[in-house]
C-alpha positions in Angstrom: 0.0 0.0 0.0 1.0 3.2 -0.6 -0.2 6.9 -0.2 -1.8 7.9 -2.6 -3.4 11.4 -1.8 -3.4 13.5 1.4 -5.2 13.3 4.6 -6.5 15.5 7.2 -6.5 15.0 11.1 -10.4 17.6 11.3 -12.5 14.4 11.0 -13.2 11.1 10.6 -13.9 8.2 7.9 -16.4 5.2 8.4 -15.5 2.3 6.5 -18.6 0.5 5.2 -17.2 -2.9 3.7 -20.4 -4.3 1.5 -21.1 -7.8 -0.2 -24.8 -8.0 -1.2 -25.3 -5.5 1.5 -28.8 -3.7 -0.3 -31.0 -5.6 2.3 -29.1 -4.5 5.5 -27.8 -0.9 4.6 -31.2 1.5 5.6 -30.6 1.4 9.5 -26.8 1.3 9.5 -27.0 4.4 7.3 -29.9 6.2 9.4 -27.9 5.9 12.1 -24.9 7.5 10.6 -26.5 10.0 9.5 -28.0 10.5 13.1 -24.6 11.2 14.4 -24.0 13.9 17.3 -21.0 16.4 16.9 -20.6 19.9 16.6 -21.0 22.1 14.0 -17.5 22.6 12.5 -16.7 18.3 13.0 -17.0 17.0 9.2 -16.8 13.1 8.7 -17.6 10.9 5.4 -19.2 7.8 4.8 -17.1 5.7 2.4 -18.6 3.0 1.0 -16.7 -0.1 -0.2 -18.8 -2.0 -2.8 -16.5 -5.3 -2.3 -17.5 -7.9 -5.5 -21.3 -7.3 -5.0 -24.1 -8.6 -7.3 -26.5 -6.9 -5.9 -27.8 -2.9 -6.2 -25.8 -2.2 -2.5 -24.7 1.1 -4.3 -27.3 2.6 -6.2 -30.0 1.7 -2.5 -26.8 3.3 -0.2 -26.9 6.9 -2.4 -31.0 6.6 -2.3 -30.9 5.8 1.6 -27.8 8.9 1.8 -29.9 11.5 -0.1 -33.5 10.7 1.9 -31.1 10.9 5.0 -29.3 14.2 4.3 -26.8 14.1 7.3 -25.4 17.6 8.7 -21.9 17.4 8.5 -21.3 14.1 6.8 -21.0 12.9 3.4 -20.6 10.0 1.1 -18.0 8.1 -1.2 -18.4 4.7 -3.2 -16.0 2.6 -4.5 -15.6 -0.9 -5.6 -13.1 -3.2 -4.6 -13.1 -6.0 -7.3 -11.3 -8.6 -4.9 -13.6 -10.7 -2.6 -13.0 -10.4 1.2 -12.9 -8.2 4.3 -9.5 -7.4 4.6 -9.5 -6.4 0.6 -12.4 -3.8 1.1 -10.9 -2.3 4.3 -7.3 -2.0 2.5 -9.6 -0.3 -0.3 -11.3 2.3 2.3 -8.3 3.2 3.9 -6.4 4.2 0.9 -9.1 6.4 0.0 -10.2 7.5 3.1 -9.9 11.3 3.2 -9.3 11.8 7.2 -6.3 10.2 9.4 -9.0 9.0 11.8 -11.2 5.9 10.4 -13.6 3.8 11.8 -14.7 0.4 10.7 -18.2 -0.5 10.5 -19.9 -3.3 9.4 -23.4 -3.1 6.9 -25.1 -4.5 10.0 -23.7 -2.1 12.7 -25.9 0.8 14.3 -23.8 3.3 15.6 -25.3 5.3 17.9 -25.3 9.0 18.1 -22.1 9.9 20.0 -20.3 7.1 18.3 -18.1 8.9 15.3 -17.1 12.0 17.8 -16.3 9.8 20.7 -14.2 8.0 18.5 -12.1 11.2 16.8 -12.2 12.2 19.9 -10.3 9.2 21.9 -7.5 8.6 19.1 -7.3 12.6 18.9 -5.9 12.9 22.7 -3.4 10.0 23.1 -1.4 9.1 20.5 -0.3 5.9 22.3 -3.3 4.5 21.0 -3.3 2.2 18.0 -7.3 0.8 18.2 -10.1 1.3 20.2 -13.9 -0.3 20.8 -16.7 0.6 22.4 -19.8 -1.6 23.4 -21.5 -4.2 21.3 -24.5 -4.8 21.7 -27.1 -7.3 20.3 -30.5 -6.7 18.2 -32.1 -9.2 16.3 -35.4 -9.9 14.3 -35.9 -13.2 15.5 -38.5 -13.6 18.7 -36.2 -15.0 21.1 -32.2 -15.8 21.1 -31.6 -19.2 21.6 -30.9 -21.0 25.0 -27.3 -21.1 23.5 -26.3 -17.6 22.5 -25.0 -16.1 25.3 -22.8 -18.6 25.5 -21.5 -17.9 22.2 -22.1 -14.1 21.6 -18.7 -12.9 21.9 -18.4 -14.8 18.4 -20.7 -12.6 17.1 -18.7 -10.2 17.6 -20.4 -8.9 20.7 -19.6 -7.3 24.5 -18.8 -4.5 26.8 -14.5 -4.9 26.9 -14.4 -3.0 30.7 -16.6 -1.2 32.9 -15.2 2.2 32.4 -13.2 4.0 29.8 -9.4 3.4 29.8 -6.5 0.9 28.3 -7.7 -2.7 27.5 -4.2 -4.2 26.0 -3.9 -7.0 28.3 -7.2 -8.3 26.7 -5.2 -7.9 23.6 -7.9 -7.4 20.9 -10.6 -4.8 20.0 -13.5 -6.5 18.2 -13.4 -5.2 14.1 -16.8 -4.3 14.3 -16.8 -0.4 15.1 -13.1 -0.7 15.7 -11.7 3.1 15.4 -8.0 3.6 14.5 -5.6 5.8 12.2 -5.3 5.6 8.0 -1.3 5.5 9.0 -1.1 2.8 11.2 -3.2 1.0 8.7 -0.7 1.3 6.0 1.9 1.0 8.1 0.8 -2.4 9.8 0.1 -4.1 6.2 3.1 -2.3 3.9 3.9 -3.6 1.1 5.5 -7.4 1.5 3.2 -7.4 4.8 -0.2 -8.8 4.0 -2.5 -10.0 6.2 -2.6 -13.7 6.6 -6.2 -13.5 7.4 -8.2 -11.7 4.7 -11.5 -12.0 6.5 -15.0 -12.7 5.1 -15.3 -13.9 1.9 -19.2 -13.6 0.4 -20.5 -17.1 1.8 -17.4 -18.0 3.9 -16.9 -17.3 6.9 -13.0 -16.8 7.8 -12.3 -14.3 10.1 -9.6 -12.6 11.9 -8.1 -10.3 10.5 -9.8 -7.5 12.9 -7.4 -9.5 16.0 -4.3 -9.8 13.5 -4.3 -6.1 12.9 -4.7 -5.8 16.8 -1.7 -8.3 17.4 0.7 -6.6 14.6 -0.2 -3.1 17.0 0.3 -5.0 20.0 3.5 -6.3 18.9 4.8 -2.7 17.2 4.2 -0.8 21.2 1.2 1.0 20.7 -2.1 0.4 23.0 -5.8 -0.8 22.6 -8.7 1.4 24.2 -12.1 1.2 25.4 -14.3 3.9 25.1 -18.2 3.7 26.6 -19.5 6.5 24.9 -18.7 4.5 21.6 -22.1 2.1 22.0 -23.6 -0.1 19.1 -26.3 -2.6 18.2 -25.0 -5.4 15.8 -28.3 -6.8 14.0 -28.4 -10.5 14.0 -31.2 -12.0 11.7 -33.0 -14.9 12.1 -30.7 -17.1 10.0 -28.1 -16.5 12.0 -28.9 -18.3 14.9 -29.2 -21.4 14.0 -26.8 -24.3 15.0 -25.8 -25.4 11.8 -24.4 -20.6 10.9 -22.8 -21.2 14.4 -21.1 -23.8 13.4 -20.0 -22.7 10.4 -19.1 -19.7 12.1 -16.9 -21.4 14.8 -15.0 -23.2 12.3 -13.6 -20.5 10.8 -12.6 -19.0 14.1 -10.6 -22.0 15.3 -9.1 -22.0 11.8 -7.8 -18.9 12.2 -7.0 -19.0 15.5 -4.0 -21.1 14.8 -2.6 -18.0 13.2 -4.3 -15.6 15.9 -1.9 -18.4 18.3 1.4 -17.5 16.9 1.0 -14.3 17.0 0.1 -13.9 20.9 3.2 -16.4 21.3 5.2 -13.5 19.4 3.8 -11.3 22.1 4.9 -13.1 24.6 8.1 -13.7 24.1 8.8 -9.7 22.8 7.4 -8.2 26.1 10.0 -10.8 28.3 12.6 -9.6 26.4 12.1 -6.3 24.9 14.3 -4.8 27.8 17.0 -7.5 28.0 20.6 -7.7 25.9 19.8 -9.3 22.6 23.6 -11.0 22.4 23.4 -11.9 26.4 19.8 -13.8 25.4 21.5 -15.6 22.0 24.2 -16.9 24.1 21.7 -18.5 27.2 19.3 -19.5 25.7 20.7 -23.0 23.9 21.6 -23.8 27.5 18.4 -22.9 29.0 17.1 -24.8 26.7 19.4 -28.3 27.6 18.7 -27.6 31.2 15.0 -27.8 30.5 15.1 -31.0 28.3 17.2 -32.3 31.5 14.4 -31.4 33.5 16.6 -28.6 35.4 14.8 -26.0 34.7 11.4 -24.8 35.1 11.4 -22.8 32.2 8.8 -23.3 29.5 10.5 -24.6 26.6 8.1 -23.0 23.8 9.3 -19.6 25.5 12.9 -20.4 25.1 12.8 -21.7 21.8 11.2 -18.9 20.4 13.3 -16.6 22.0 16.1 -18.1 20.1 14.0 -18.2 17.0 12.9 -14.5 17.4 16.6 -13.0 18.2 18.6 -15.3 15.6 19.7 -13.6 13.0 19.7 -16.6 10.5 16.2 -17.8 8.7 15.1 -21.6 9.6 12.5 -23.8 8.4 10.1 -23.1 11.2 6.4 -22.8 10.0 5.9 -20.2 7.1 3.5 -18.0 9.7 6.1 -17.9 12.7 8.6 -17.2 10.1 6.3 -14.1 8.2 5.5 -12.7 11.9 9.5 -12.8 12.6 10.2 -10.7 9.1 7.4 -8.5 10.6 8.8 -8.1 13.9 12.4 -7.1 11.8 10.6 -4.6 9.9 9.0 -2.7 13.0 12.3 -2.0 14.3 12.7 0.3 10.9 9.9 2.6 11.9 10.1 5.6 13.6 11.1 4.9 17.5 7.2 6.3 17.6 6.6 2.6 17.1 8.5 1.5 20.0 
């Protein structure tokens, strides 16, 4: 990715990512357009029409114009190339503000959401992604006995009970996640694609939202929860029924085995951010012997992949820990910004 025109820091984008989205756009729209802010705050609506067969564009600029939202306005484009990650990538290169937020066709963000948003990456710079609360509406007459149980997979919750720094919990749910146009391009430069492109039309791989949490986690910067940013996912009918569950949890554990090595990165980076790189490469194969002697309480995954993470030299680990180690080499030729 690369830029491609200039930004401004005086507002915000929403990123709407749309597959056959015609049926589902009215009340994420109206609801945009409902947005509280004051009078000089300018935001657009940019609307990514991602390999749709459907009229999503031509109903989105009837629903915009009926709407007629102080302060906001709207952008289509088409992303030929099926699948979340894609259209996002799309949005944020032609995103006209520094400050974005991701929203889904099925999102309602309430009326303080956009503001509280600009407003929370705006004052702390330290932070690379922030969430609000997710809550659930549906058109079916009751959830089933099992949903609860399972609605954090539909991308749903409330992160904390107050405003403030959620990194420990180490991800901010993709939909209605607010972050910057820079760190965006930044996270997925060029030789640094995601390894988890998201939703694909009928498939449902997912992600990509935590990856792009884990690549921020891992370059220093912090995730955030703010409670004014509030809003209702819409869940239809068909999707709460056992057999789009588990379709849905199958691509979760799929791509949780990526999700896996990336926390492992984390892990091993924050022990040893602060300790002498050569010092480490030298104890380590010992520390290592000692533990396959059973001399050592040390856990051996930690120890081998701090020898994997500092050594110079490529092996033939698996292709994903080997990708997240190029990453973690090109992080160190940001800006010290980047930590």
């Amino acid at each position: 990715m690369s830029e491609q025109h200039t930004t401004t820091q005086n507002g915000l984008t929403v990123v709407i990512c749309c597959y056959n989205s015609a049926d589902r756009l009215a009340a994420t729209l109206k609801h945009l357009a409902a947005q509280r802010h004051p009078a000089e705050f300018r935001y657009e609506v940019l609307l990514v029409d991602n390999a749709s067969t459907d009229n999503t564009a031509a109903i989105a600029l009837q629903i915009w114009e009926l709407c007629a939202a102080p302060g906001g306005c709207m952008k289509i484009v088409t992303e030929p190339k099926a699948g979340q990650y894609y259209a996002r990538e799309k949005g944020v290169n032609e995103a006209a503000y520094e400050y974005l937020v991701f929203c889904d066709d099925d999102n309602w963000l309430q009326p303080d959401y956009v503001f509280a948003a600009w407003q929370a990456l705006r004052n702390d710079d330290r932070i690379g992604a922030v969430g609000g609360d997710n809550l659930p509406v549906t058109d079916a007459g009751a959830y089933p006995d099992w949903f609860a149980a399972y609605a954090d997979k539909y991308a749903l919750g409330i992160p904390a009970q107050a405003s403030g720094y959620i990194t420990g919990r180490g991800f901010v749910l993709g939909a209605g996640m607010a972050t910057r146009r820079s760190l965006f391009l930044s996270m997925y430069a060029q030789g640094f694609p995601s390894l988890l492109a998201g939703r694909n039309g009928s498939s449902l791989s997912t992600g990509d939202d935590f990856e792009y949490c884990k690549r921020l986690l891992l370059a220093g910067f912090k995730l955030y929860y703010e409670q004014r940013m509030q809003l209702y996912h819409f869940i239809p009918h068909q999707r709460l029924t056992v057999a789009y569950r588990e379709k849905l949890m199958a691509g979760i554990l799929e791509a949780g085995k990526v999700i896996k090595e990336y926390d492992l990165a984390i892990r091993v980076h924050n022990r040893n951010r602060t300790k002498n790189r050569w010092r480490l490469l030298l104890l380590t194969p010992f520390r290592i012997q000692l533990i396959k002697l059973n001399l050592s309480n040390r856990l051996l995954i930690d120890e081998q992949l701090t020898l994997f993470y500092l050594s110079p030299f490529d092996s033939n680990a698996h292709p994903t820990r080997t990708f997240i180690k190029r990453f973690m080499h090109y992080l160190k030729t940001l800006p010290k910004h980047y930590s």
